[in-house]
C-alpha positions in Angstrom: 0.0 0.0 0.0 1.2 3.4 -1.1 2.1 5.7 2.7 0.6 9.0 3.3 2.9 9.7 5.1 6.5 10.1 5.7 9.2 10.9 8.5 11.8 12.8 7.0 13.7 16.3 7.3 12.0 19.0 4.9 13.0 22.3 4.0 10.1 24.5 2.3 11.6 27.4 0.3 8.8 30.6 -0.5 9.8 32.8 -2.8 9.7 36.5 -1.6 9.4 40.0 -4.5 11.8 42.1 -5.4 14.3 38.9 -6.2 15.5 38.1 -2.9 16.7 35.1 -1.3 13.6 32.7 -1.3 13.0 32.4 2.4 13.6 29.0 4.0 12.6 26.8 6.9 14.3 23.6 7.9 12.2 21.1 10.2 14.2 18.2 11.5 11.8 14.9 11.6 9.1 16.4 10.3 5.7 14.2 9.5 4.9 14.9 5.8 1.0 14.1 5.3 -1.0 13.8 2.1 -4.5 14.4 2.3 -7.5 16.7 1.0 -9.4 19.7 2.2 -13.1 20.3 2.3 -13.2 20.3 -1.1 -11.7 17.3 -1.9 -8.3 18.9 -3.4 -5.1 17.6 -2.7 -3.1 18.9 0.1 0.6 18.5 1.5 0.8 19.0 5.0 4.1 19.3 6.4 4.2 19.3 10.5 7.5 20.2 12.6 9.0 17.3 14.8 7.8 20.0 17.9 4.7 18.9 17.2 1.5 21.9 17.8 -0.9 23.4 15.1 1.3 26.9 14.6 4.2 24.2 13.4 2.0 23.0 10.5 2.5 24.3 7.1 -0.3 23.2 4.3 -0.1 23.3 0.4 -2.6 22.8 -2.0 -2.0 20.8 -5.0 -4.0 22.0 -7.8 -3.7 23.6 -10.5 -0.3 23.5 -13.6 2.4 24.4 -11.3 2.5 21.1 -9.6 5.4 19.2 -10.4 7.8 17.0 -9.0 11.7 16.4 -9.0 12.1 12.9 -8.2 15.9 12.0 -9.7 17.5 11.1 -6.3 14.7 9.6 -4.7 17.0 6.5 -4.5 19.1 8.2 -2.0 16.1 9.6 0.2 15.4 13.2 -1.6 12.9 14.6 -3.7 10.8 17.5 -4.1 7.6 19.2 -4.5 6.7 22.2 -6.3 3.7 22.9 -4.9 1.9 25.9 -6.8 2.0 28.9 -8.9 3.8 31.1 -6.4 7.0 28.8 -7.1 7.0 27.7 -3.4 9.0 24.1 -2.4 9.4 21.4 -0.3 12.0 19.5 -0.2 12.3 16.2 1.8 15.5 14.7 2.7 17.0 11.4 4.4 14.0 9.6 4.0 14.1 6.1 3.9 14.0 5.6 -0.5 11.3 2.7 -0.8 8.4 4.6 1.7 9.3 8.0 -0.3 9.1 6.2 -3.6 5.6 4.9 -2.5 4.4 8.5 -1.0 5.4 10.5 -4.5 3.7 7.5 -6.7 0.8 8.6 -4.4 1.4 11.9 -4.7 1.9 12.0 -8.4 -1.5 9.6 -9.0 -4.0 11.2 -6.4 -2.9 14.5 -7.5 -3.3 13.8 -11.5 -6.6 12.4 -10.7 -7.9 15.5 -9.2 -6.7 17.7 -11.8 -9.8 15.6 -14.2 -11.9 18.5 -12.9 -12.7 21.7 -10.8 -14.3 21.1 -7.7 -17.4 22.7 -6.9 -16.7 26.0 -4.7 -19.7 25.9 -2.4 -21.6 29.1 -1.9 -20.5 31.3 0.9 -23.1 30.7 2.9 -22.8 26.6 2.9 -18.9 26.8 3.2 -18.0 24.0 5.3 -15.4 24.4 8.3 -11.9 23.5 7.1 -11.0 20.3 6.5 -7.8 17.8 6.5 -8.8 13.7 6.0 -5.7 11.4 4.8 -6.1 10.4 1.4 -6.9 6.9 0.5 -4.8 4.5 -0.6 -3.5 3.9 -4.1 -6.1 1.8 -6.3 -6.3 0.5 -9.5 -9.2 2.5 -10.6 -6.8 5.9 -9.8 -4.5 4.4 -12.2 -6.9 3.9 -15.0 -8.6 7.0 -14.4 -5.3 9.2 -14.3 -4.2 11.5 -17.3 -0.8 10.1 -18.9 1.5 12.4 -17.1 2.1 14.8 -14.5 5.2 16.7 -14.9 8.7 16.0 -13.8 11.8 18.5 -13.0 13.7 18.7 -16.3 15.5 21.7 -14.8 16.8 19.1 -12.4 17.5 16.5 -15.6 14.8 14.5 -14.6 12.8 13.1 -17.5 8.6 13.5 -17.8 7.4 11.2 -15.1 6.3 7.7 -17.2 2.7 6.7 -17.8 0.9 5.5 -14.4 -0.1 2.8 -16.0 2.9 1.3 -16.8 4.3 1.9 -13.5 1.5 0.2 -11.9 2.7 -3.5 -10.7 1.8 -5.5 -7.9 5.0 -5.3 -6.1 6.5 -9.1 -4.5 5.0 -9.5 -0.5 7.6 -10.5 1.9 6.7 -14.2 3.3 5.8 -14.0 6.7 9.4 -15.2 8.0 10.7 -12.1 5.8 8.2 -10.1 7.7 9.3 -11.1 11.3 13.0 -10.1 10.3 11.6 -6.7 9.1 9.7 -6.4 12.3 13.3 -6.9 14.7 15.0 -4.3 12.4 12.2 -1.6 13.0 12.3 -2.2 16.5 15.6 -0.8 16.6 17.7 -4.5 17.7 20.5 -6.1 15.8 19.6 -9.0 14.0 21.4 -11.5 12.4 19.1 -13.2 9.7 20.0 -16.8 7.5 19.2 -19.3 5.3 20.0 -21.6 2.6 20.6 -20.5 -1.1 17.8 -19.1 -2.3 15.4 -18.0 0.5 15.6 -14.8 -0.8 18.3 -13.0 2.0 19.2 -10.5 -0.7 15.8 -9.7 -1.7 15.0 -9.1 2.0 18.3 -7.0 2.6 17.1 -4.6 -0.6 13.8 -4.1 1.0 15.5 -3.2 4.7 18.1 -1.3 3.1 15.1 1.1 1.2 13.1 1.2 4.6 15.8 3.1 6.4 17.0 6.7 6.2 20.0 7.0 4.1 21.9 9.7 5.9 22.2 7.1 8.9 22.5 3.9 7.2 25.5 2.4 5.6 25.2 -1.1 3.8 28.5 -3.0 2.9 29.6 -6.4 2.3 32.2 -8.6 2.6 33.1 -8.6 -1.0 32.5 -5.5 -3.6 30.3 -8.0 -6.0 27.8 -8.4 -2.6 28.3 -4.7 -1.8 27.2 -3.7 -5.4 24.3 -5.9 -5.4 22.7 -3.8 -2.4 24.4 -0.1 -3.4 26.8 -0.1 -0.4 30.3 -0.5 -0.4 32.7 -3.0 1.4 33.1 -3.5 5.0 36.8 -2.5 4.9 36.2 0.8 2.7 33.1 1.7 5.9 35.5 1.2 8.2 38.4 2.8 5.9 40.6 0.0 7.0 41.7 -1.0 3.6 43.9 -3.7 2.8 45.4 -2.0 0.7 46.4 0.8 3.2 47.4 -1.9 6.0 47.9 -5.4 4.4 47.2 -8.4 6.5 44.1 -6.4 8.4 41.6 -8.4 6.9 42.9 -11.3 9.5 43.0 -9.1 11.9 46.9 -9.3 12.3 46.9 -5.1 12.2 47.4 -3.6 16.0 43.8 -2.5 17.3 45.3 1.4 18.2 46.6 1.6 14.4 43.1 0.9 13.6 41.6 3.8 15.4 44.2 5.9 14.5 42.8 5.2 10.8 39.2 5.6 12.0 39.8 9.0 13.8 40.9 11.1 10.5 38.6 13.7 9.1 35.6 12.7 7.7 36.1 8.5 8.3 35.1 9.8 11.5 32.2 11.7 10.5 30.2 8.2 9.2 31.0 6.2 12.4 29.3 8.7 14.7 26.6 9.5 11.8 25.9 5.4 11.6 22.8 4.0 13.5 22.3 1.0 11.5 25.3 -0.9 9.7 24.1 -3.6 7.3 26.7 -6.0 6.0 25.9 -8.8 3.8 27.8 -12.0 3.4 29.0 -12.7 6.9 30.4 -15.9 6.0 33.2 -14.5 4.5 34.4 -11.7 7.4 36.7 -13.1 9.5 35.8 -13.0 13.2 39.1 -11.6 14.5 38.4 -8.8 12.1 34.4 -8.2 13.5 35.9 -8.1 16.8 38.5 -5.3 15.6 35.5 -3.3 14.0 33.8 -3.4 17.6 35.9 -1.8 19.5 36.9 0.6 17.1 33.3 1.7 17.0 33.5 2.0 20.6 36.4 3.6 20.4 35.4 6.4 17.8 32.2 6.7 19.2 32.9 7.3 22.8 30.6 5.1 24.0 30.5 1.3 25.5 27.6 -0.3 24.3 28.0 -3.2 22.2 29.4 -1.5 18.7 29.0 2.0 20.0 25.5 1.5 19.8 25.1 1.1 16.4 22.4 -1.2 15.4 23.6 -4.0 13.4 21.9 -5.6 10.7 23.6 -8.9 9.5 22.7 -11.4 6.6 24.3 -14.7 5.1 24.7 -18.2 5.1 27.8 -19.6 7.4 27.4 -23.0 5.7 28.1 -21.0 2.4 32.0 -19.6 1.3 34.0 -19.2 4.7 36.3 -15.9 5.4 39.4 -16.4 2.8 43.0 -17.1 5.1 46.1 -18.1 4.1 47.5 -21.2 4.6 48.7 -22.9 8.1 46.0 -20.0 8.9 42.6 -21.0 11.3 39.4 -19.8 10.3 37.5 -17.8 12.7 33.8 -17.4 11.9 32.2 -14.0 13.2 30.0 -16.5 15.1 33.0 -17.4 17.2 34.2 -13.8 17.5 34.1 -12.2 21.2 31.6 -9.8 20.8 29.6 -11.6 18.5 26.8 -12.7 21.1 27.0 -9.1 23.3 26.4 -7.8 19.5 23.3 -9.9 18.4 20.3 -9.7 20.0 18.3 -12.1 17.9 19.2 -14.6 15.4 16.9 -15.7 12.6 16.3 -18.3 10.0 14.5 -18.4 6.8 13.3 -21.7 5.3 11.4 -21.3 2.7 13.1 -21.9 -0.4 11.8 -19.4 -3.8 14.8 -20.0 -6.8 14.0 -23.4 -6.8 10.7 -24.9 -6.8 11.0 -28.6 -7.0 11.3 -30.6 -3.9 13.2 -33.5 -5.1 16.1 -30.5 -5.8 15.1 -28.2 -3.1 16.0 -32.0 -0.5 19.1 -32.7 -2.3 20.7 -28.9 -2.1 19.4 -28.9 1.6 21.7 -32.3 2.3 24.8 -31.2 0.4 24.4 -28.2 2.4 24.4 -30.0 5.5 27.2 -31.7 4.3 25.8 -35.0 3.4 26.0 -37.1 0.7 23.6 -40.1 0.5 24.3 -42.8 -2.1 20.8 -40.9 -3.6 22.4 -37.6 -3.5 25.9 -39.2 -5.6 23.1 -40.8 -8.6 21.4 -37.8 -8.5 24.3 -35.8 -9.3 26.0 -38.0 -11.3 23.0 -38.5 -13.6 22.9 -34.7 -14.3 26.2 -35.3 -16.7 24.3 -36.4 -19.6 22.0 -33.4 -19.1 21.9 -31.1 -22.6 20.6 -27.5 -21.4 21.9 -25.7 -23.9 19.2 -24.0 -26.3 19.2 -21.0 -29.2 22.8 -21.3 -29.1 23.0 -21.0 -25.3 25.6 -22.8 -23.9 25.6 -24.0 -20.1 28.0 -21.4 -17.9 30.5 -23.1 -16.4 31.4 -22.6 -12.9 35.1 -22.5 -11.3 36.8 -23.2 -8.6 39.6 -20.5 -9.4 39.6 -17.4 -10.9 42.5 -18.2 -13.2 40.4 -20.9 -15.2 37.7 -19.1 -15.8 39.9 -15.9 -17.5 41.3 -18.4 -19.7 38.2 -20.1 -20.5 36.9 -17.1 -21.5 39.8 -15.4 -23.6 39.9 -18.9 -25.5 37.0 -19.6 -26.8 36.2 -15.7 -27.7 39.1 -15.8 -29.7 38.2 -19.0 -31.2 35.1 -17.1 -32.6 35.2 -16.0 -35.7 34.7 -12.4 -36.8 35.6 -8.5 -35.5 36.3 -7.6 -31.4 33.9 -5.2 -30.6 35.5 -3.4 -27.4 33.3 -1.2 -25.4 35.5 0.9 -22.4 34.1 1.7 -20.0 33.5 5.5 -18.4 34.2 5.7 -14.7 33.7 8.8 -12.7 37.5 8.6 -11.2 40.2 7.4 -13.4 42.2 7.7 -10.4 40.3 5.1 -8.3 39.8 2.8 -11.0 41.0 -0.4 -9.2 38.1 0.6 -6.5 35.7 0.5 -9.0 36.8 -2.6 -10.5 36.8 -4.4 -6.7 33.1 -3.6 -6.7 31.8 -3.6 -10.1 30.5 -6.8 -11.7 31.5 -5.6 -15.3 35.4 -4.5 -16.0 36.3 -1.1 -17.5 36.7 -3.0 -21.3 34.2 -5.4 -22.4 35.0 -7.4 -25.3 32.5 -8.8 -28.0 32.2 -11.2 -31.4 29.2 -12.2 -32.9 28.2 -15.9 -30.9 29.9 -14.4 -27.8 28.0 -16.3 -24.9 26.8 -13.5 -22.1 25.2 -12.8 -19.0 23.8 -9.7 -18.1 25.4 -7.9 -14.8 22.0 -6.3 -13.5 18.1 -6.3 -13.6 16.9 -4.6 -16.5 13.3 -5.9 -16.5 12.0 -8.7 -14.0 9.3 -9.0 -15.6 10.5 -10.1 -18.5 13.3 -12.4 -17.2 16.0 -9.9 -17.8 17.4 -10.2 -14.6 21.0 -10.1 -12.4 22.8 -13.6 -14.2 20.3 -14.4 -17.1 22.1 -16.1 -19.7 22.0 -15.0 -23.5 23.9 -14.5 -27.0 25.2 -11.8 -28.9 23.6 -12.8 -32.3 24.6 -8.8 -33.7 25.7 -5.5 -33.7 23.9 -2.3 -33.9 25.2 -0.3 -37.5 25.1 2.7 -35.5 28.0 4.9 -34.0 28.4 3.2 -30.9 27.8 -0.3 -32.2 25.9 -1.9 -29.2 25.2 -5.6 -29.0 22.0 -7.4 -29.7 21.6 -10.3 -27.4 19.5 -12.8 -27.5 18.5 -14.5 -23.9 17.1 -17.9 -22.9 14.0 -16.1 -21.5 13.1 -15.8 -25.4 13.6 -11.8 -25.4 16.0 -10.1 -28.2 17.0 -6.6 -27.0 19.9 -4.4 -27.9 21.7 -3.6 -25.0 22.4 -0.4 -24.4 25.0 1.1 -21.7 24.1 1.0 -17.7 25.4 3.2 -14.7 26.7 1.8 -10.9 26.9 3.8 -8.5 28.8 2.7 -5.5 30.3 4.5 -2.1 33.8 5.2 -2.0 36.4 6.5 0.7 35.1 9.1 2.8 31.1 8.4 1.3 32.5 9.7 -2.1 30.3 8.7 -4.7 32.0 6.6 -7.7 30.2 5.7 -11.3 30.6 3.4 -13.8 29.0 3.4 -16.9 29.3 0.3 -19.1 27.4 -2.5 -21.0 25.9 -4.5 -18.1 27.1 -8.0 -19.9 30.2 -10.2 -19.7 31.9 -13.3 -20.8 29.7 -16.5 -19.5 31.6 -19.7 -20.3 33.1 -19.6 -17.8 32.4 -17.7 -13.9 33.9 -18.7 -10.6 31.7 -19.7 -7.9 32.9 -16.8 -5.6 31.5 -14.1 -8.1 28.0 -16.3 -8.9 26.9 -15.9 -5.1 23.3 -14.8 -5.3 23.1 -15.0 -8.7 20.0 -18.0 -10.4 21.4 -19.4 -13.6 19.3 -21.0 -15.8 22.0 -23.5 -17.5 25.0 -24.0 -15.5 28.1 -26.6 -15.6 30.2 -27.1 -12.9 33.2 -29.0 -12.2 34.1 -30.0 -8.3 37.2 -31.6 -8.8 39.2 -29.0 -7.7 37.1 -27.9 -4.2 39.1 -26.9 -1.9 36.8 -25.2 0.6 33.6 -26.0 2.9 30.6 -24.7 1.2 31.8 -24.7 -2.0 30.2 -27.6 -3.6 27.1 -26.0 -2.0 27.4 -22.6 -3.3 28.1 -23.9 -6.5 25.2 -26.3 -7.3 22.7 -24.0 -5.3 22.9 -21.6 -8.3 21.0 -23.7 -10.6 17.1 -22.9 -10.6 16.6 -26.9 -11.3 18.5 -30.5 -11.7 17.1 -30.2 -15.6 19.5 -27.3 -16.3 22.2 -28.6 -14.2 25.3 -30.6 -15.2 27.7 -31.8 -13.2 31.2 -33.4 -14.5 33.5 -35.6 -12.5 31.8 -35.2 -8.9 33.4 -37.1 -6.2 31.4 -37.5 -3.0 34.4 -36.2 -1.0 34.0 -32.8 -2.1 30.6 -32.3 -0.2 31.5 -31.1 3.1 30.6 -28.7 5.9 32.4 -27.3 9.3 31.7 -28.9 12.3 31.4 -25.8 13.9 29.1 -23.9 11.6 26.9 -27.3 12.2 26.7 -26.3 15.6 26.1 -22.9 15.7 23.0 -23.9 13.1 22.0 -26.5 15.7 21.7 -24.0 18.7 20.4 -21.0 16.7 17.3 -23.5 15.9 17.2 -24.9 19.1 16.5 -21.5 20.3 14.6 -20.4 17.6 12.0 -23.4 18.2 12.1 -22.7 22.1 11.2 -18.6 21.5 8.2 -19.5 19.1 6.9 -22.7 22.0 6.8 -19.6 24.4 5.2 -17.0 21.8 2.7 -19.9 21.3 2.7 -20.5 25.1 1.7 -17.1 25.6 -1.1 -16.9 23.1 -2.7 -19.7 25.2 
């Protein structure tokens, strides 16, 4: 359901004659309400975070000079022009998905009522004045609004598209999603789990959009995990890169180095601005390195709650990649990290399972996961080698153990294609910080093409469609045009030039980096670290060379089913799993079962 209403800090600018400065009032956690007056026109009401009727500031939205400037509404700002007089209000650090739901509102109810004039009553009938919140969004208000309603080109945003085609039923949240949401609005750090495909990114997305930017900072272990959520990594938050202080990611650098780092000019800034730290992929942060991050926030922030306070929002599968050590080196899971239990107030686990829908697949994933492999499990497997996925000239990806195989699996067999290289470089916002970009960018500054090159896009560009993070396609041509771009076609049975995408991710000191490049790159071949979260449709894999826990697991759990999964030389041997994470997992649902007997207790 669209909100009408929103938390957020608003500034409302009125112009004054004679050309001076238009005057301005800032209110700090204001309430934003949308509603209509007595006669039923649309009205913004704006009250202070003081609270009392003289704080309260109303706008009536009728009439041309409506519009709305909605370009960075992805980081929590947008705003309202909200009449003739050229007045303003412009919200701030609000959390992106609730704003993008209260100006899709906004922008419907308000193109509605423009249809036709009210009726002014007489004077003498003029009722008291009004203010009723709207009513929520419904399909009729889409079908009944006018085409458009107009956006802020002097802000480069483009004429807001047709309601109609904007109009989807969004994906619920299962009810276990829900409960997760429910911990993070309460304000406690969470650490939430699952199995491959249970939808933990999905989940994260939603939490990261339901909280206010300014205060929220979401990072990941790796930049590919980062990127997928529009954060950065956890060593960049913490500007504790490895490439500043080598060895830190083990936690071998000495704890008052670290805050030395942490204290400079404007690092410090974000860990006393942070009140909710999200970081994805857990798995593969080391726990000597978690505990380092604690009491630097402690540190920095002056204050000796568990991580300074900061509420910590944590996501991933232990069973899945482990933190990356050298050898003659012992892993340390954040699980067994000091602080970890002071840190995390609740643990939860989702179960159900939405990338892969048949049970007979959904059992077998959920015993390699565990580590076991059944003489079922092994036939199972081994049958899947005389699968044939491959379709419209779509091969099956194959997925590596090492990074090295799969750059030389790809470089051969493009250059066994015949034909021209079509190179496409990319344009990144920092030349100087390319190698930054590169750490958390899924596509490289120079993409190279032929004709029959097998693909995979690099980020959603319709859902709907199937053109999604990982779907599998071909280039079968090349626009004539200046720039040349690729036509593709996918496995999904859609044929679509591709035209050039931009990332946007945080660099040191919250400095925003871009890349803009073709969202596609070489798919014979991927390694299994850089396929985590992706759903592949065709997929090869070959376990001979495993050489770590969970990564048989991550590897076949990427396939949506056994039909479009092949497996070469398996060997039952490679399925394993660390005693310890089978522990943890074995107490966190001991307790999880013993909270929900004593919800269920108490609802008797």
């Amino acid at each position: 359901m669209e909100a009408a209403e929103l938390r957020c800090t608003v500034a409302v600018e009125q112009p004054l004659p004679g050309g001076q400065a238009p005057r301005r009032r800032v209110m700090r956690g204001a309430l934003v309400l949308l509603g209509r007056n007595e006669l039923r026109q649309p009205v913004l009401r704006v009250v202070s975070g003081s609270g009392g009727a003289a704080a309260a500031l109303s706008f009536v939205l009728a009439g041309d000079g409506v519009r709305l400037f909605t370009r960075f509404a992805g980081e929590g700002r947008a705003a309202v022009r909200v009449g003739p007089s050229g007045a303003q209000v412009l919200l701030s650090d609000c959390p992106p998905d609730t704003l993008r739901r209260f100006l899709r509102l906004l922008r419907v109810k308000v193109a509605t009522g423009q249809r036709g004039t009210p009726r002014v009553p007489r004077l003498l009938d003029r009722p008291p004045p009004a203010f009723t919140i709207i009513s929520p969004l419904q399909e009729r208000d889409i079908l009944r609004a006018p085409g458009r309603l107009r956006g802020g080109e002097a802000q480069g945003e483009s004429q807001v598209q047709d309601h109609r085609a904007e109009w989807r039923p969004s994906v619920r949240l299962s009810a276990e999603q829900e409960a997760v949401m429910g911990v993070v609005r309460s304000g406690k750090s969470i650490f939430f789990t699952g199995c491959a495909g249970t939808g933990k990114s999905f989940l994260l997305k939603k939490i990261v959009g339901s909280l206010p930017p300014k205060t929220t900072y979401a990072t990941a272990s790796t930049g590919v995990a980062a990127c997928h959520i529009g954060g950065t990594t956890l060593h960049a938050f913490a500007a504790l890169l490895s490439s500043l202080l080598p060895g830190i990611g083990s936690g071998k650098t000495p704890l008052e180095q670290c805050i030395q780092l942490a204290e400079r000019p404007g690092v410090r800034q974000h860990w006393l601005s942070c009140q909710h730290l999200i970081i994805d992929e857990i798995s593969m942060v080391d726990g000597k390195f978690f505990d380092k991050l604690e009491a630097v926030a402690r540190a920095v922030r002056k204050r000796e709650e568990p991580f300074g306070g900061i509420q910590l929002i944590i996501c991933g599968d232990f069973l899945q990649l482990p933190p990356v050590c050298k050898a003659n080196e012992e892993t340390t899971f954040c699980f067994q990290a000091k602080s970890w239990r002071k840190c995390i107030h609740i643990n939860m686990e989702l179960t159900e399972v939405r990338r892969q829908t048949d049970k007979t697949f959904v059992s077998l994933l959920s015993a390699i996961r565990l580590g076991r492999c059944t003489e079922e499990v092994t036939r199972q497997l081994m049958q899947t080698a005389d699968n044939r996925s491959e379709r419209d000239g779509i091969l099956a990806t194959r997925l590596c153990t090492h990074k090295d195989d799969v750059e030389i699996t790809n470089e051969r067999c493009l250059q066994q294609l015949s034909g021209e290289v079509h190179t496409f470089e990319a344009l990144d916002s920092d030349p100087m910080l390319v190698k930054l970009i590169d750490a958390q960018c899924p596509v490289g500054g120079r993409v190279e093409l032929k004709l029959g090159a097998q693909v995979m896009l690099a980020k959603n560009l319709d859902v709907s469609q199937g053109l999604v993070n990982g779907a599998r396609g071909v280039v079968v041509g090349f626009e004539s045009e200046q720039k040349g771009l690729p036509k593709v076609r996918f496995l999904c049975g859609i044929t679509q030039v591709i035209k050039m995408e931009k990332w946007v991710f945080k660099g040191p000191s919250g400095v925003h980096l871009t890349r803009q490049q073709l969202p596609l790159k070489l798919a014979w071949a991927i390694s299994i670290h850089k396929s985590q979260g992706m759903s592949l449709d065709c997929v090869e894999i070959s376990l001979s060379r495993v050489f770590e826990s969970g990564q048989a697991y991550v590897a076949l759990s990427r396939a949506r089913s056994l039909a479009g999964l092949r497996v070469l030389d398996f060997d039952p041997k490679v399925v394993r799993a660390d005693p310890s994470v089978l522990q943890f997992y074995r107490q966190l649902r001991r307790h999880q079962l013993l909270a929900q007997d004593s919800l269920n207790d108490k609802e008797n």
